[in-house]
C-alpha positions as CSV (number, residue, x, y, z in Angstrom):
1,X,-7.1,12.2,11.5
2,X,-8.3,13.5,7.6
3,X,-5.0,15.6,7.5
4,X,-2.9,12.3,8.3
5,X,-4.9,10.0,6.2
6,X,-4.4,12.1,3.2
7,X,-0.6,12.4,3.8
8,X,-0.7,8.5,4.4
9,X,-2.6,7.9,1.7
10,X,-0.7,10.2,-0.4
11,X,2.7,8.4,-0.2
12,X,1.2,5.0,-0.1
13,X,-0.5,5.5,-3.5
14,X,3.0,6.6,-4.9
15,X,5.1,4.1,-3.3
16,X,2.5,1.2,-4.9
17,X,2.3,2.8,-8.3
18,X,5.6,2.4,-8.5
19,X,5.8,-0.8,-7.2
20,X,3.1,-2.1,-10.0
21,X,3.5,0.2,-12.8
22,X,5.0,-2.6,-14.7
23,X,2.2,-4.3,-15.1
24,X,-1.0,-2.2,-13.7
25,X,-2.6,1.0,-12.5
26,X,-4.0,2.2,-9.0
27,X,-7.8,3.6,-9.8
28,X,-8.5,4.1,-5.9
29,X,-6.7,3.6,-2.4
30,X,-8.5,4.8,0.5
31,X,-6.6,4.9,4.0
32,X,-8.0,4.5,7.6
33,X,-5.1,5.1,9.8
34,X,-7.3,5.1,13.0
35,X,-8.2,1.5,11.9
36,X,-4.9,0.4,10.0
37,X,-6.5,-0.6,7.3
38,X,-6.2,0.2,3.1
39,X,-8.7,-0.8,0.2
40,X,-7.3,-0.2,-3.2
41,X,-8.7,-1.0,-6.5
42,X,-5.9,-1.9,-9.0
43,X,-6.2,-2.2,-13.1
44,X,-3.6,-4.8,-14.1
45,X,-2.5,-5.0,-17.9
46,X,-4.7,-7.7,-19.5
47,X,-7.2,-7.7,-16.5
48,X,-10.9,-6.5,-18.0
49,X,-11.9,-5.5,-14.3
50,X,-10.0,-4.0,-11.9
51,X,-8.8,-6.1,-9.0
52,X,-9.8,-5.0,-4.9
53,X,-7.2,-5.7,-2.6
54,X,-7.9,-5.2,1.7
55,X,-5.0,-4.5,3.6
56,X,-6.3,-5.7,7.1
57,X,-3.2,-4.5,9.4
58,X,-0.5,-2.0,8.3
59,X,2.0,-0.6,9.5
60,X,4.8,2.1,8.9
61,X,8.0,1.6,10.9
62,X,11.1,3.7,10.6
63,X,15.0,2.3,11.1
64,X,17.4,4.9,10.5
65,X,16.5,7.3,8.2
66,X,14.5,5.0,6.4
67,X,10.8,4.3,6.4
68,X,9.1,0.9,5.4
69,X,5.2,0.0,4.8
70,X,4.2,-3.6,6.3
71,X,1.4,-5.0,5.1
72,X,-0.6,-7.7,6.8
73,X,-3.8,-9.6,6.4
74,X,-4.0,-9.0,2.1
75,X,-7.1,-10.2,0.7
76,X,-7.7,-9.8,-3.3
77,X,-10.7,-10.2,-5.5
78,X,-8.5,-13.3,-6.9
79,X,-7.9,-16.2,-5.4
80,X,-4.2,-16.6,-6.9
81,X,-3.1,-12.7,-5.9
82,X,-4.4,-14.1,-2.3
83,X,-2.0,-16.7,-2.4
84,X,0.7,-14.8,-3.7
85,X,0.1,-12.0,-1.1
86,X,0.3,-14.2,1.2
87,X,3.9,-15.4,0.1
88,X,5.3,-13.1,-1.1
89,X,3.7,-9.3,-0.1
90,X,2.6,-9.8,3.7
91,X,4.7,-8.7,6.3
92,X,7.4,-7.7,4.3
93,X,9.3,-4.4,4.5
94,X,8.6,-2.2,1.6
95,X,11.0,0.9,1.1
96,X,9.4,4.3,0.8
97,X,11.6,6.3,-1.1
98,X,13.7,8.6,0.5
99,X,11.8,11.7,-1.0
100,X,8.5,10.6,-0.4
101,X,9.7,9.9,3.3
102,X,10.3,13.1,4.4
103,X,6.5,13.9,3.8
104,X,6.0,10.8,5.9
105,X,8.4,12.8,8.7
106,X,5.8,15.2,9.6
107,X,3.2,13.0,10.7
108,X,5.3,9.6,12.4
């Protein structure tokens, strides 16, 4: 499992920095595919400690030749990101970029 929790974690960790790098910075992500589960620590712009967000439930799913992260069961450090996870970010498809999903090939 530590080979395919560092790959998972790996393009996880890219596909969210580039989802937030607008307004923040990942400090930490750590993985548990066994579990399905993802803590991350996040610094956003104008924040003076870094945000945890728990990812209870995840999954990866591919259609086509594309591959999507679902996230379910978000829970934040702040109460407003809980509600807006819960919105806006849970259970929707997010697009891992075609380059980073051909690492993700190997291992689904």
């Amino acid at each position: 499992m530590l080979k395919k929790d560092s790959i998972l974690s790996f393009v996880i960790k890219q596909v969210l920095n580039l989802k937030i790098k607008e307004f923040g910075k990942m400090l930490k992500l750590n993985l548990d595919s066994q579990n399905k589960t993802i803590e991350i620590e996040v610094m956003l712009l104008g924040e003076k400690e870094p945000i945890k967000v728990n990812v209870g439930n995840y999954e990866i799913i591919k259609e086509g030749e594309k591959f999507y992260l679902i996230a379910k069961d978000i829970t934040t450090s702040r109460e407003w990101i809980n509600i807006m996870a819960k919105n806006y970010l849970e259970n929707q498809k997010i697009e891992i970029p075609s380059k980073l999903a051909k690492t993700l090939k190997i291992i689904v």
